[in-house]
C-alpha atoms as one frame of an Amber mdcrd trajectory, in Angstrom:
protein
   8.707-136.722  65.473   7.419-140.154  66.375  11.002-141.582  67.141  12.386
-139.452  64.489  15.993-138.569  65.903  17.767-135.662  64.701  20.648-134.565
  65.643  21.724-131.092  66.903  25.265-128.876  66.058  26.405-130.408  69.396
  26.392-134.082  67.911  23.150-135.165  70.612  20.418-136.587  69.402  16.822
-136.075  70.985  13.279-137.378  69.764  11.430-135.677  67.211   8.280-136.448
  69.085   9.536-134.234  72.175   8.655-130.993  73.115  10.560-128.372  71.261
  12.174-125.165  72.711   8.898-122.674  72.471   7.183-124.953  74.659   8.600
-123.668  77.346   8.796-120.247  76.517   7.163-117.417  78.809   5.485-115.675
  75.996   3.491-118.919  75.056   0.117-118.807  77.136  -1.504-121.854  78.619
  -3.872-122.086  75.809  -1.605-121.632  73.136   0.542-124.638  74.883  -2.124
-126.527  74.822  -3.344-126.626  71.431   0.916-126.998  70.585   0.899-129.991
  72.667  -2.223-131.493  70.246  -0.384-130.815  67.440   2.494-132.543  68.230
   0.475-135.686  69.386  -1.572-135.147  66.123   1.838-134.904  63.986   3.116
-138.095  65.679  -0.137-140.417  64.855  -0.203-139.138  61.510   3.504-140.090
  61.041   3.517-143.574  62.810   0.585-144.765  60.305   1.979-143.598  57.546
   5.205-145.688  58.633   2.838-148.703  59.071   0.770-148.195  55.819   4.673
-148.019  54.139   5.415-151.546  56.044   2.428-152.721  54.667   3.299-152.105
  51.272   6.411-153.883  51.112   4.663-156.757  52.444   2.002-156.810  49.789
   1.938-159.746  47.162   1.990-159.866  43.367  -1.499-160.982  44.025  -2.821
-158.238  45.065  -1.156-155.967  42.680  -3.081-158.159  39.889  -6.363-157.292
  41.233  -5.918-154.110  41.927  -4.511-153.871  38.140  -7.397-155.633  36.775
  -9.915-153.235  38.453  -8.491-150.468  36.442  -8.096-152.585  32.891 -11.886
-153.439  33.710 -13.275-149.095  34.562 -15.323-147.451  32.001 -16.202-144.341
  32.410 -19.107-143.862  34.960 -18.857-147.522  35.762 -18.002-146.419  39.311
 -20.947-143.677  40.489 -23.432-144.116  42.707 -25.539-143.625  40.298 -26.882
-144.877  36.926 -24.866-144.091  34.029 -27.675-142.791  32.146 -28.670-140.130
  34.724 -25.227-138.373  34.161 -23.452-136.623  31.829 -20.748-139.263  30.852
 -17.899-138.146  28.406 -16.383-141.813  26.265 -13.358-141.295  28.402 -11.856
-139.881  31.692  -9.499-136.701  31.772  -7.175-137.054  34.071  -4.229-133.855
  34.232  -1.230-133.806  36.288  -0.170-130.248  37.467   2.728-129.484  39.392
   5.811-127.406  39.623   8.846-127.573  37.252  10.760-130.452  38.043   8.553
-132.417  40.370   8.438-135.370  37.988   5.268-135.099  35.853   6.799-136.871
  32.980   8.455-139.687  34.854   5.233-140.530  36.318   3.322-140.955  32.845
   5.994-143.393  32.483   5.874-145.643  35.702   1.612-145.626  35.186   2.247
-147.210  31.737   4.766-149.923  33.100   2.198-150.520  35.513  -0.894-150.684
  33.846   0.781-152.713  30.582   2.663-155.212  33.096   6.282-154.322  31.609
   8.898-153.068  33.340  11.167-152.660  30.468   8.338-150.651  27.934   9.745
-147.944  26.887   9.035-144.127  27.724   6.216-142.636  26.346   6.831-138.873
  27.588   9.870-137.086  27.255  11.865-136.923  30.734  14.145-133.735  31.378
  17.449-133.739  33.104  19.697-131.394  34.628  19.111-128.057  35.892  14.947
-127.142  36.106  15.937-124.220  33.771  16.743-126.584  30.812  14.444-128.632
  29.151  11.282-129.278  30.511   7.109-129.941  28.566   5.916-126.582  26.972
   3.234-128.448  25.222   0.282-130.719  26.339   0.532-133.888  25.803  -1.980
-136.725  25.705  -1.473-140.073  26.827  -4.421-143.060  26.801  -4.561-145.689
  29.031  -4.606-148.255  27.830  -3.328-147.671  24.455  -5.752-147.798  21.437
  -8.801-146.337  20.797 -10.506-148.884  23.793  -8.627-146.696  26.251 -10.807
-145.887  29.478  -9.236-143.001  30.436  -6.248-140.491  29.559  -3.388-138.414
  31.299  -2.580-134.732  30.488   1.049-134.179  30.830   1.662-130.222  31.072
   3.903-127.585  31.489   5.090-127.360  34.700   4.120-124.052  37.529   6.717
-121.424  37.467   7.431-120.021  40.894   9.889-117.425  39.371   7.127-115.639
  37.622   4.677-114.090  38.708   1.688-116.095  40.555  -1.022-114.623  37.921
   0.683-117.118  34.724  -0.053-120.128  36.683  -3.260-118.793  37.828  -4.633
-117.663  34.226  -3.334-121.083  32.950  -5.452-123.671  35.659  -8.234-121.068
  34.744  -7.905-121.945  31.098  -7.714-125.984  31.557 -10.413-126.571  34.255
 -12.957-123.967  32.383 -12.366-124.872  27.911 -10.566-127.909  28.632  -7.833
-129.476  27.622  -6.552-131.045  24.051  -3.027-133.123  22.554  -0.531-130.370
  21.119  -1.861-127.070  22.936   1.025-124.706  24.066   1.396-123.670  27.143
   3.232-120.125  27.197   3.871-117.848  30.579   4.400-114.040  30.035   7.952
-114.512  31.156   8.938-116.346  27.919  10.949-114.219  25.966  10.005-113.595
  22.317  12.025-116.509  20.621  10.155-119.227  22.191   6.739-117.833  21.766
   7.363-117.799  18.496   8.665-121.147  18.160   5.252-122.922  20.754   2.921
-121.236  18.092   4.855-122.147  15.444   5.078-126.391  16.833   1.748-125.914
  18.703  -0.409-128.894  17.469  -3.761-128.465  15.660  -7.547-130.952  15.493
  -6.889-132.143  18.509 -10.369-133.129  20.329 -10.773-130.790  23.852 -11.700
-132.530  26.233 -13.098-131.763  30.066 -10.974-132.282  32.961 -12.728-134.902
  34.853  -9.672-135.086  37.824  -6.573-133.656  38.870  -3.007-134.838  40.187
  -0.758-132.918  41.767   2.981-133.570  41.540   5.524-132.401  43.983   8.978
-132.692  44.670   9.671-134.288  48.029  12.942-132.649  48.470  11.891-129.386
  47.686   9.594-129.791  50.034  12.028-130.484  52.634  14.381-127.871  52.414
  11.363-125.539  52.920  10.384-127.133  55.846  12.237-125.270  58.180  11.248
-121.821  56.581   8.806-121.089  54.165  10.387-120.434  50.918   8.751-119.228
  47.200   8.177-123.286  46.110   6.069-123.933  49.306   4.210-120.697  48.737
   3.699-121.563  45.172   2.373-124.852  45.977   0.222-123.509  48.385  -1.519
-121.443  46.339  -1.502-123.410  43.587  -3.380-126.260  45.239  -5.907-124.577
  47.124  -7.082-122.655  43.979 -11.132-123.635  43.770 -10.754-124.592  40.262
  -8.843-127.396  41.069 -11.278-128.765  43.273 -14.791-130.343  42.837 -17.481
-129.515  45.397 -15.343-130.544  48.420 -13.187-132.694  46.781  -9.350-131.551
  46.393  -6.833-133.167  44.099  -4.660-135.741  45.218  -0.986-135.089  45.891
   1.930-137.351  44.344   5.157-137.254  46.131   7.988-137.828  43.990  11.686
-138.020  43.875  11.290-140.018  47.846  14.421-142.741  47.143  16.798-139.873
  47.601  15.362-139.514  51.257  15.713-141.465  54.464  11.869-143.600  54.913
  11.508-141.407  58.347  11.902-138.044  56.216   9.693-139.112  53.360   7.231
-139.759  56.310   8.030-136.475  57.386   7.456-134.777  54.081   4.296-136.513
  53.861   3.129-134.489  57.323   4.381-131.472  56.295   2.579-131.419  53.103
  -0.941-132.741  54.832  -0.708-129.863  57.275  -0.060-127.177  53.998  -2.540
-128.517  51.938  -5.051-129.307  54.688  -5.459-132.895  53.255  -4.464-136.087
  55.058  -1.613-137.436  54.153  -2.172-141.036  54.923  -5.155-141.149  52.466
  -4.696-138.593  49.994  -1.077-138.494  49.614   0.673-141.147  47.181   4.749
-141.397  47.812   5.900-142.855  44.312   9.419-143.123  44.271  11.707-143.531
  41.398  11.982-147.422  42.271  10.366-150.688  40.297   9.098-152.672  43.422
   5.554-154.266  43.892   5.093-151.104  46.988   5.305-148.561  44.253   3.406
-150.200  41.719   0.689-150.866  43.922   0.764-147.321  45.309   0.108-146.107
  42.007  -2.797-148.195  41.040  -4.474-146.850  44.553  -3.479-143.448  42.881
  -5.448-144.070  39.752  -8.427-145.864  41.696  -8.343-142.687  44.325  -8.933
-140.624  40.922 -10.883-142.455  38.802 -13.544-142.879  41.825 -13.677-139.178
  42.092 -13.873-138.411  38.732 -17.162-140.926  38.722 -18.404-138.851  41.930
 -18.180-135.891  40.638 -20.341-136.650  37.347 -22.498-133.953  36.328 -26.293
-134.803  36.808 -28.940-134.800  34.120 -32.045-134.106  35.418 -33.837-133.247
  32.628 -32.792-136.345  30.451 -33.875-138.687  33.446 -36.256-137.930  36.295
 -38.569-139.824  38.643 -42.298-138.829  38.026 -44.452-138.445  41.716 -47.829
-139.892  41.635 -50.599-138.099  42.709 -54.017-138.677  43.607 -56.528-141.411
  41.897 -52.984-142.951  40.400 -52.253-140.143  37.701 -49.168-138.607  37.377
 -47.867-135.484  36.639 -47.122-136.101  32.527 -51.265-137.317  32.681 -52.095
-134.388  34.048 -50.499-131.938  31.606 -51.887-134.048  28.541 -55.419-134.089
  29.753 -55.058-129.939  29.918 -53.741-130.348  26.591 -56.044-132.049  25.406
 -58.920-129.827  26.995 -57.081-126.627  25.884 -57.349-127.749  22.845 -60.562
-129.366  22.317 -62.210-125.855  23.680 -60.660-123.911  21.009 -61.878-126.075
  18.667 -65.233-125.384  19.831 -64.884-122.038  19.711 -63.711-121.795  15.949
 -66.203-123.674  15.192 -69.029-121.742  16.899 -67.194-119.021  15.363 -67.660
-120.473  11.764 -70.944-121.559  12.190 -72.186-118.262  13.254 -70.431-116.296
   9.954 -72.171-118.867   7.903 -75.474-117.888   9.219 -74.850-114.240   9.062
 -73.901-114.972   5.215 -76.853-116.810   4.395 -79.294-114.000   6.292 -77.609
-111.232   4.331 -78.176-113.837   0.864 -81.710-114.165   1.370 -82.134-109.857
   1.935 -80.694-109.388  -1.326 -82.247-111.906  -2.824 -85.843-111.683  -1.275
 -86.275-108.116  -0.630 -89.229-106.000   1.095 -92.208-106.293  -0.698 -92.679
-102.187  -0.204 -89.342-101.756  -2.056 -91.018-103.108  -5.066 -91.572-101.105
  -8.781 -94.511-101.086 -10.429 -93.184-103.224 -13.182 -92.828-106.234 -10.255
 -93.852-109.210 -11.539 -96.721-110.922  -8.593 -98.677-113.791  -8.871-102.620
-113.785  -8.940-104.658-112.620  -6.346-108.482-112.346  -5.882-110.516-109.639
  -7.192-111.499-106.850  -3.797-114.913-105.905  -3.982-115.536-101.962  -4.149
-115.264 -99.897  -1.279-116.549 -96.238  -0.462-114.008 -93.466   0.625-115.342
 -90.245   3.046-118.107 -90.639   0.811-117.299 -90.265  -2.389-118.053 -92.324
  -5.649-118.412 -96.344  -5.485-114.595 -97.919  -6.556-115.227-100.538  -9.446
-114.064-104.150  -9.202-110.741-105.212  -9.808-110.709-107.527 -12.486-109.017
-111.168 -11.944-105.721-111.161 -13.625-106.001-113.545 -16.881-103.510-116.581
 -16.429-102.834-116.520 -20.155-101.135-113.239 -20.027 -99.045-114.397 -16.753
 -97.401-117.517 -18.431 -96.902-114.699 -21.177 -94.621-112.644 -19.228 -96.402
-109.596 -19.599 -95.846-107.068 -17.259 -98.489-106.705 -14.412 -99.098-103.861
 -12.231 -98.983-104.094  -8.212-102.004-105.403  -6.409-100.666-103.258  -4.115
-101.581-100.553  -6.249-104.055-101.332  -8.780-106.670-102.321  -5.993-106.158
 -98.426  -5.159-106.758 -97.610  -8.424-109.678 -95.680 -10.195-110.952 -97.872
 -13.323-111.023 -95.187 -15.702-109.179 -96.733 -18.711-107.397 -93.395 -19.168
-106.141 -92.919 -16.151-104.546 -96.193 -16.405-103.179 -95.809 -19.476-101.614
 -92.286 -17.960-100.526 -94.395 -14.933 -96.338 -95.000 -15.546 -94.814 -97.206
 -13.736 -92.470 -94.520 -12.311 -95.078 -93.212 -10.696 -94.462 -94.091  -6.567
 -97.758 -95.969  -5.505 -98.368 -94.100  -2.317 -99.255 -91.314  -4.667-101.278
 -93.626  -7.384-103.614 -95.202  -5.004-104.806 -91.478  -3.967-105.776 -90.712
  -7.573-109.498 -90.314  -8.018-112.321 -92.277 -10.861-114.517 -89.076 -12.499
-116.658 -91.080 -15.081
């Protein structure tokens, strides 16, 4: 592939970018060689830039690698959005978490990010490192690690437990499922169902304790470059692993997937790291040239620049992928006459409220008026309600009048004032006009007596 050689059982070598044996095989249709033929053409590009971005590397300057260092030292979290920082939900720093198999060099790369970032080659290692055989050693828990160190640190790496590809796919499932949904946090276990008993025990026993949880804002994905390339030639359980692994939706934002570190490339040849790299963009269905980062286990200015694009690449996409605020911050249309939508809603407000106002107080007003009419009917009743024993002020004497004919009715005497301001009790005008002016009969007159019936009562001399 692209000048690749690779040589066959008989010792000959031939170009990788040639057509291979099914091209020219009778069961391959037209249309089907077609669309081979653009693949390989595809498959060579793709490899011949990532050869040149690779040359271009080891021709960059310290300079370079300064800036590109400085741009990191200088992020803060949201500093890089579109956006303003206000209209987003911003956390103080950016979680970053490295996922990968067992083995693919999680660890190691904590360690070469720190060197890089603190501008020592010789600082010491922060995370543990395994060696040996994958099924020794290894992280069970998570582990935090700020960059840079100190509580002004801009963002943070989550080192975890590497995928299992011996057990079953559902334990590295359920675990992504549990980081990208609650979060992550310093000290939390990480324990498959394939554990046996003993080491259960002993994760919850060590498993850490006040740690802070914190979102995962962006996701790395470590593989092993020569795992990768003994599965090239047939698809084995670690390719189908990774597979699956990476193009889990959790892991991605929107559109956005994670990007891919390739570790482990100084034990291969540059042409088969460029291979790997190929391979990998064709599995993932990511390009390689852009979203794959080959970090080898080596100390030059290539590497260390590679991984400060790394770091850029995610802290730009942890930025992008900010969760918007719209109720916190919002543009406000005008409308008509210059008002806007907040004057709008207060004047109904206001008017809302100013009209039930009115309305209690109509209300009120209306109760007070019933009160005072029902005051003044107790206290001035009907004058036909009252006893004989009423007390009335003076009237004018009536003059005599004659009834169907019978005998002349005497005068009425004026009531004497003296016996008013007395308080002595005075009989009805009412009644007494009525009445015949036989001193007897009004002395027999009680003022029980109802004065419908007392005005009928005849004078006989």
């Amino acid at each position: 592939m692209g000048g690749d050689t690779i040589k066959d059982e008989e010792g000959s070598s031939r170009s990788s970018s040639s057509p291979c044996s099914c091209c020219f095989s009778d069961d391959l249709g037209f249309k089907d060689f077609s669309n081979h033929v653009a693949d390989l053409r595809r498959r060579d590009k793709d490899y011949q830039e990532i050869l040149q971005s690779h040359d271009l590397l080891l021709k960059s300057n310290k300079r370079r690698l300064r800036q590109a260092r400085n741009d990191i030292l200088s992020y803060t979290p949201g500093s890089w959005s579109d956006g303003k920082v206000s209209d987003y939900d911003v956390q103080k720093t950016t979680s970053i978490i490295l996922i990968g198999p067992k083995g693919a060099g999680k660890s190691s790369l904590v360690n070469r990010i720190t060197r890089v970032i603190e501008d020592d080659e010789f600082s010491p290692d922060r995370a543990q490192e395994s060696f040996g055989t994958q099924s020794k050693g290894g992280t069970y828990f998570v582990e935090e690690y700020k960059m840079p160190r100190g509580d002004s640190a801009s963002f943070c790496l989550y080192d975890t437990r590497g995928l299992s590809h011996i057990s079953s796919s559902s334990d590295n499932t359920s675990m992504i499922e549990k980081w990208m949904t609650r979060g992550v946090h310093h000290g939390e276990p990480v324990i498959w169902a394939s554990d046996s008993s003993d080491l259960k025990d002993r994760l919850i026993r060590d498993s850490g304790t006040g740690s802070e949880i914190r979102k995962v804002n962006s996701v790395i994905f470590v593989v092993d470059a020569v795992e990768i390339l003994k599965s090239m030639e047939s698809e084995t359980s670690y390719t189908h692993m990774v597979s699956t692994a990476f193009n889990s939706p959790l892991l991605s934002y929107k559109d956005d997937k994670p990007a891919v570190v390739m570790t482990h490339g100084d034990l291969l040849s540059r042409e088969d790291r460029a291979r790997v790299r190929v391979f990998l963009g064709e599995l993932l269905g990511i390009p390689p040239e852009k979203q794959i980062f080959d970090i080898p286990e080596s100390r030059d200015t290539a590497t260390a620049l590679t991984i400060c694009n790394l770091l850029c690449y995610s802290l730009e996409h942890a930025d992008k992928n900010l969760v918007f605020l719209p109720k916190r911050n919002f543009t406000i249309p005008k409308v008509g006459g210059g008002l806007d939508i907040i004057s709008i809603a207060l004047f109904v407000v206001f008017m809302t409220l100013a009209s039930m106002w009115v309305v209690k107080h109509i209300s009120v007003v209306s109760q007070n008026v019933a009160n005072e009419a029902q005051h003044k009917l107790r206290t001035f009743p009907s004058p036909r309600l009252n006893n004989l024993t009423h007390k009335v002020s003076p009237k004018r004497c009536i003059g005599p009048q004659k009834i169907f004919g019978g005998p002349k009715l005497a005068r009425v005497p004026k009531p004497d004032s003296k016996s008013v301001t007395e308080g002595q009790p005075s009989i009805d005008l009412h009644i007494a006009r009525r009445l015949w002016l036989d001193e007897g009969k009004v002395a027999e007159a009680k003022p029980s007596l109802d004065w419908r019936t007392t005005r009928r009562l005849w004078y006989v001399e």
